[in-house]
C-alpha positions in Angstrom: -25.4 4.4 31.5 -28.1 5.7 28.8 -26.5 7.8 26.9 -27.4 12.1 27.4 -29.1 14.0 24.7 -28.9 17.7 23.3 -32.9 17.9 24.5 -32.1 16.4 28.1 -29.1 19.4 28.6 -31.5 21.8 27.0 -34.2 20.8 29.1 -32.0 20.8 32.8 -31.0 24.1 31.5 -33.8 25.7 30.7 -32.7 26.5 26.9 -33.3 25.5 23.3 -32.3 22.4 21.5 -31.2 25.0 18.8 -28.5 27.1 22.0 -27.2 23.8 23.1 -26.1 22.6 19.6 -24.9 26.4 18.8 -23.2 26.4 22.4 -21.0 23.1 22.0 -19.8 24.3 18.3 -18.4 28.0 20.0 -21.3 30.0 17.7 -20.4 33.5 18.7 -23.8 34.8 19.6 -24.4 32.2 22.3 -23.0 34.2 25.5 -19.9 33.1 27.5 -22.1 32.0 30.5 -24.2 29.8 28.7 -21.2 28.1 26.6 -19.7 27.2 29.9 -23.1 25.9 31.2 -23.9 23.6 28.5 -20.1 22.2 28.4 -20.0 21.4 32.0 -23.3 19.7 32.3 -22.4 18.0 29.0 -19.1 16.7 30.6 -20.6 15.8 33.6 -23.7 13.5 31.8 -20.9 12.5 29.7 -22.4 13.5 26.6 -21.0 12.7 22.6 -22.4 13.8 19.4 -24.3 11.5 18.0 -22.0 10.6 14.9 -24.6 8.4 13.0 -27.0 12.0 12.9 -23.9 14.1 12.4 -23.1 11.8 9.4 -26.7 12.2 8.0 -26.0 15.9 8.2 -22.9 16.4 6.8 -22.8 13.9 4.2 -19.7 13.1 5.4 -18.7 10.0 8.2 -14.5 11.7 8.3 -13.3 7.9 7.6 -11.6 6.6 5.3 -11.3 2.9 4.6 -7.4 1.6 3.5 -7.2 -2.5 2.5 -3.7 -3.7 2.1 -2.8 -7.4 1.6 -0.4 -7.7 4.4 0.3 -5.2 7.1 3.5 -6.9 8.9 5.2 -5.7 5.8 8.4 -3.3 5.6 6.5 -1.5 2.4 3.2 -1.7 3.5 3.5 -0.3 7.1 5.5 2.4 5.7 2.2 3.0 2.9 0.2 3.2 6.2 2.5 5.7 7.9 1.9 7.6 5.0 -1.7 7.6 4.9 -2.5 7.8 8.4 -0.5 10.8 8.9 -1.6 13.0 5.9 -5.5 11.8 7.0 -4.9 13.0 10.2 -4.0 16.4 9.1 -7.0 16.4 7.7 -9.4 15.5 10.1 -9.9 11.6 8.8 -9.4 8.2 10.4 -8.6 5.3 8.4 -10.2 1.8 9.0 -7.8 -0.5 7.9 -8.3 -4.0 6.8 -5.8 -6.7 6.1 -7.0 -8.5 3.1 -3.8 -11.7 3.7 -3.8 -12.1 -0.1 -7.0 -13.6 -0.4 -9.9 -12.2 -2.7 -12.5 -13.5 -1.1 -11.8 -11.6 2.2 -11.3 -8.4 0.3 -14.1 -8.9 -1.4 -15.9 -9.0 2.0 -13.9 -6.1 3.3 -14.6 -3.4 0.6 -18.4 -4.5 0.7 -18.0 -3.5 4.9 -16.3 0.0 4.0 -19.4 0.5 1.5 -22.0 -0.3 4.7 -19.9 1.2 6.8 -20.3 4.6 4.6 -16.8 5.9 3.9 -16.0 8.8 2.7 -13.3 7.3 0.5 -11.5 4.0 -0.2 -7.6 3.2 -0.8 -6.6 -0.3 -1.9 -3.6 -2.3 -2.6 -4.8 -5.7 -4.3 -4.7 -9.5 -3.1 -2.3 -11.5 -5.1 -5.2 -13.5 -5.7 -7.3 -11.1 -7.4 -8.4 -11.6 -10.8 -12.4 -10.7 -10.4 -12.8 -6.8 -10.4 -16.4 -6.7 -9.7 -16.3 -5.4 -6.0 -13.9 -2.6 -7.1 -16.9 -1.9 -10.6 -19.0 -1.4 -7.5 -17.1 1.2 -5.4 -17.4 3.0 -9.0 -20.9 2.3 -9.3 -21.8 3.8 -5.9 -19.4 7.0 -6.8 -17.0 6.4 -3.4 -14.2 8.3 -3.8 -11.2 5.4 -4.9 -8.0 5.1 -5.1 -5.5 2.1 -6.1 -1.5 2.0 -5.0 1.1 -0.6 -5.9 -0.7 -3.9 -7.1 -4.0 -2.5 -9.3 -6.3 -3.5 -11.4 -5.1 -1.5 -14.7 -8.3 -1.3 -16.0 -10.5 -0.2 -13.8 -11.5 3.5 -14.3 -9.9 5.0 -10.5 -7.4 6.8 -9.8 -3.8 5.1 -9.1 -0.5 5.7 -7.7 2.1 3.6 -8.6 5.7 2.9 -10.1 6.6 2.1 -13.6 7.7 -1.5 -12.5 8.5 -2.3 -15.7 11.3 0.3 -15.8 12.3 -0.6 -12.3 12.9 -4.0 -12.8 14.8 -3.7 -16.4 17.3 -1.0 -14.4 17.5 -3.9 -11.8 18.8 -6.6 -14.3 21.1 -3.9 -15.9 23.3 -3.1 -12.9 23.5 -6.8 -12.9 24.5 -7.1 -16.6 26.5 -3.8 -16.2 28.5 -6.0 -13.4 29.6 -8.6 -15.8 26.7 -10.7 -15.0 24.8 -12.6 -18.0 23.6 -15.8 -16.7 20.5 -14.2 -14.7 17.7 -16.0 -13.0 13.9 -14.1 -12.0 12.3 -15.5 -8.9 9.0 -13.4 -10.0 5.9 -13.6 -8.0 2.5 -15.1 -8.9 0.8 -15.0 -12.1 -2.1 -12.6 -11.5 -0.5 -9.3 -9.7 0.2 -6.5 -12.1 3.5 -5.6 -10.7 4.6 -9.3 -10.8 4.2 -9.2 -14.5 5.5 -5.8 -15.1 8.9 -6.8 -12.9 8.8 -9.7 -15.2 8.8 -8.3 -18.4 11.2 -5.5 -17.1 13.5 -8.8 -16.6 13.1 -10.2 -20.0 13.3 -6.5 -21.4 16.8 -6.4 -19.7 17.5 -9.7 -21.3 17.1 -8.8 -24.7 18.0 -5.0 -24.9 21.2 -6.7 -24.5 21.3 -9.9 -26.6 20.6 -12.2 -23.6 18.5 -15.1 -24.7 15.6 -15.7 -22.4 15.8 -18.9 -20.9 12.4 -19.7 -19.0 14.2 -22.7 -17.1 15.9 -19.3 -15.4 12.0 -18.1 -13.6 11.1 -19.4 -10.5 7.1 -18.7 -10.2 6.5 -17.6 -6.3 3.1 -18.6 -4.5 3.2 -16.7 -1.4 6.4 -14.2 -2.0 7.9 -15.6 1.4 11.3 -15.6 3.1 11.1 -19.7 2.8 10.4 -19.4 -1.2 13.5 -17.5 -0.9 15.5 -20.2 0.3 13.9 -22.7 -1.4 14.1 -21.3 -5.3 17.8 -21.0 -4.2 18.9 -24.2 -3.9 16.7 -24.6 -6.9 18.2 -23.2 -9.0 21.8 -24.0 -8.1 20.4 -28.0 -8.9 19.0 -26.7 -12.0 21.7 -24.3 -12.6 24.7 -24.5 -11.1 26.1 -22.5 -12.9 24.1 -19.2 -12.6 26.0 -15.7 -11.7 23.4 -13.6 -10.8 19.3 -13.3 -9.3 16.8 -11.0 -9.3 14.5 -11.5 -6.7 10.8 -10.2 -7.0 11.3 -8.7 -3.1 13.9 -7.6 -0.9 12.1 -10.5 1.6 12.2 -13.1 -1.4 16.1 -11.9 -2.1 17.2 -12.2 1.7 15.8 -16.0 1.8 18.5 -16.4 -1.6 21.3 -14.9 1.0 20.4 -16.8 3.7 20.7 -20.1 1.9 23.3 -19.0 0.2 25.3 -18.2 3.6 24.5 -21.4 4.9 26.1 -23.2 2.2 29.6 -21.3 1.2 28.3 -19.9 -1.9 30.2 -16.6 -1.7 28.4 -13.5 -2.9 28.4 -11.5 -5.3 31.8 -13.4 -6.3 29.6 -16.4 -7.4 26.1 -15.2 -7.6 25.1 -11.6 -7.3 21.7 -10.9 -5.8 19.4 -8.1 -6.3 16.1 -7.6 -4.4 13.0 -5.1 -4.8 11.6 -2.7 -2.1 14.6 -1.5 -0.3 13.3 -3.2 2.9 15.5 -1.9 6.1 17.1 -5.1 6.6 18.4 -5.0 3.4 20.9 -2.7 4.5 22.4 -4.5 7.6 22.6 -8.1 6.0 26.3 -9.8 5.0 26.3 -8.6 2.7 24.3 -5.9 2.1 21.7 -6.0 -0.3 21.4 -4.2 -3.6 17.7 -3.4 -4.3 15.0 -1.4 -6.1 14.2 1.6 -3.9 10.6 2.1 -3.9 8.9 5.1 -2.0 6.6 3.6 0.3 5.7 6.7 2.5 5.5 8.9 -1.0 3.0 6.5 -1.7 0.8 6.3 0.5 1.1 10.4 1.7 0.1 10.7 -2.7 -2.3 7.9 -2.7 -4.2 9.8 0.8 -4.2 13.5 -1.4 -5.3 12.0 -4.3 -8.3 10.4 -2.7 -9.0 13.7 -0.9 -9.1 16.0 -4.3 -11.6 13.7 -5.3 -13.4 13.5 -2.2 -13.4 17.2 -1.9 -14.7 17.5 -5.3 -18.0 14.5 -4.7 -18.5 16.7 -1.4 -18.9 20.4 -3.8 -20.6 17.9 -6.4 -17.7 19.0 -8.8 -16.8 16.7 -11.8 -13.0 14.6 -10.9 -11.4 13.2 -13.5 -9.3 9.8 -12.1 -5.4 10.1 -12.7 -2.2 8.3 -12.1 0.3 8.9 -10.1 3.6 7.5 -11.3 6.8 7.6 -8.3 10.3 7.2 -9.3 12.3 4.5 -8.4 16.4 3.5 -8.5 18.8 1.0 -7.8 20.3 1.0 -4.7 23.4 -0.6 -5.2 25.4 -2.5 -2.3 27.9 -5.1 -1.9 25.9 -8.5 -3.1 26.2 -6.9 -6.8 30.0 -5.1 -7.1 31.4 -5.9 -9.9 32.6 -9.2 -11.3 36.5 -9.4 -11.8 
């Protein structure tokens, strides 16, 4: 069916171009009768604004474009529920895009979002990135941007984010707090930022309280999967049978350690405490339960959505935005695979 037009209703009606428009957006000096003229005939040739021309108009296409690395993800869904919600309060949809870890593909997707002509662009990035020219070019173009969780610390955007650093240092101090010394660090790969903050925050720990660090103790991750999980533990009980205690890069990393653990007798936390990151939901109806890092997913992606609308807001009235961070709070979440060494 070809698709009706503001002149064909104006034309069947006998009116301007200029009443029709003024008709269908409820301008008050367009009389009741001839409001309810143009929206029935426009309902019955089925007629939509043309959102291409209303875009051209505005300056503005209402869409936002979100790129996550994984969205079957306990953190990341929760980031979207954020997002979507807050932009749907304010009169946005979000495109999202699923970048599976791989630069390339995002590299693809954030040059769609610029063709597509969004008004803004959140991004979480691909454990494989380590080239930052598609983001310099989000910049270039002056797209509203924003970063969340794994970010390229250099680039000139705005950010929200935790001080993983700090997170994962309180982490391995419950552990040592417990009595536990002998700590392993199944981190994740070698280019995300948070990897390497959670990192040093381990060997921070370490030292802070006379702990040599022992790199035979850190396990390097590929993929930050459930099956690394149960692989780097019976790891490091061949390489270390005598370890007490694990911190895991994620709560998903952690449960493959209990898993494994369960399978083989290895009774926790009375021979090796375990301590994940994320606070994931099943962390909290495993045997036993899991201590973790709480991290606020949903705070981070309702902040990460307002952040990118003040500076959207601000390109729209052509008023200067100066990019900030965002740092959220985080804290240990302590359950039974840490209590206290006797």
């Amino acid at each position: 069916m070809k698709e009706a037009t503001l002149k064909e209703i104006a034309e069947k009606l006998g009116i301007s171009i200029t009443t029709v428009s003024k008709a269908l957006k409820d301008y008050p000096d367009v009389s009741l009768k001839t409001k309810d003229a143009v929206i029935s005939l426009a309902k019955k040739l089925n007629y939509s604004p043309n959102s291409f021309a209303v875009n051209l108009r505005t300056k503005e296409s209402k869409t936002i474009g979100l790129i996550i690395p994984e969205i079957v993800h306990h953190f990341f869904s929760n980031v979207i529920n954020g997002i979507v919600a807050e932009a749907e309060k304010n009169g946005y949809l979000v495109i999202i895009l699923q970048s599976n870890e791989s630069l390339e593909l995002e590299k693809k997707q954030v040059a769609l979002l610029i063709n597509k002509r969004v008004d803004g662009i959140i991004i979480s990035l691909s454990n494989e990135s380590n080239d930052d020219s598609h983001l310099k070019e989000i910049i270039a173009r002056k797209i509203p941007f924003v970063q969340f969780d794994k970010i390229a610390k250099l680039i000139h955007s705005s950010k929200v984010v935790i001080n993983d650093q700090l997170a994962a240092r309180n982490a391995v101090q419950h552990l040592i707090d417990n009595g536990y010394r002998k700590i392993a660090h199944i981190r994740g790969p070698l280019n995300p930022q948070n990897a390497i903050d959670r990192f040093i925050g381990y060997k921070k720990a370490l030292e802070i309280n006379n702990i040599p660090f022992d790199a035979s103790l850190v396990y390097t991750c590929e993929k930050v999967t459930f099956q690394e999980g149960i692989d780097f533990a019976k790891q490091i009980m061949a390489d270390h049978p005598d370890v007490e205690g694990i911190f895991a890069i994620t709560d998903l990393v952690a449960v493959g350690v209990l898993s494994y653990f369960n399978d083989i007798g290895i009774k926790i936390p009375e021979q090796v405490a375990v301590i994940g990151f994320s606070n994931w939901f099943m962390s909290r109806v495993l045997t036993p339960k899991l201590s973790t890092v709480d991290q606020p997913s949903h705070e981070m992606g309702v902040t990460s959505f307002k952040l990118l609308l003040e500076e959207m807001n601000c390109h729209k009235k052509e008023i200067p935005f100066t990019p900030r961070t965002i740092e959220l709070e985080t804290k240990v979440i302590a359950r039974e695979s840490t209590f206290k060494k006797k």
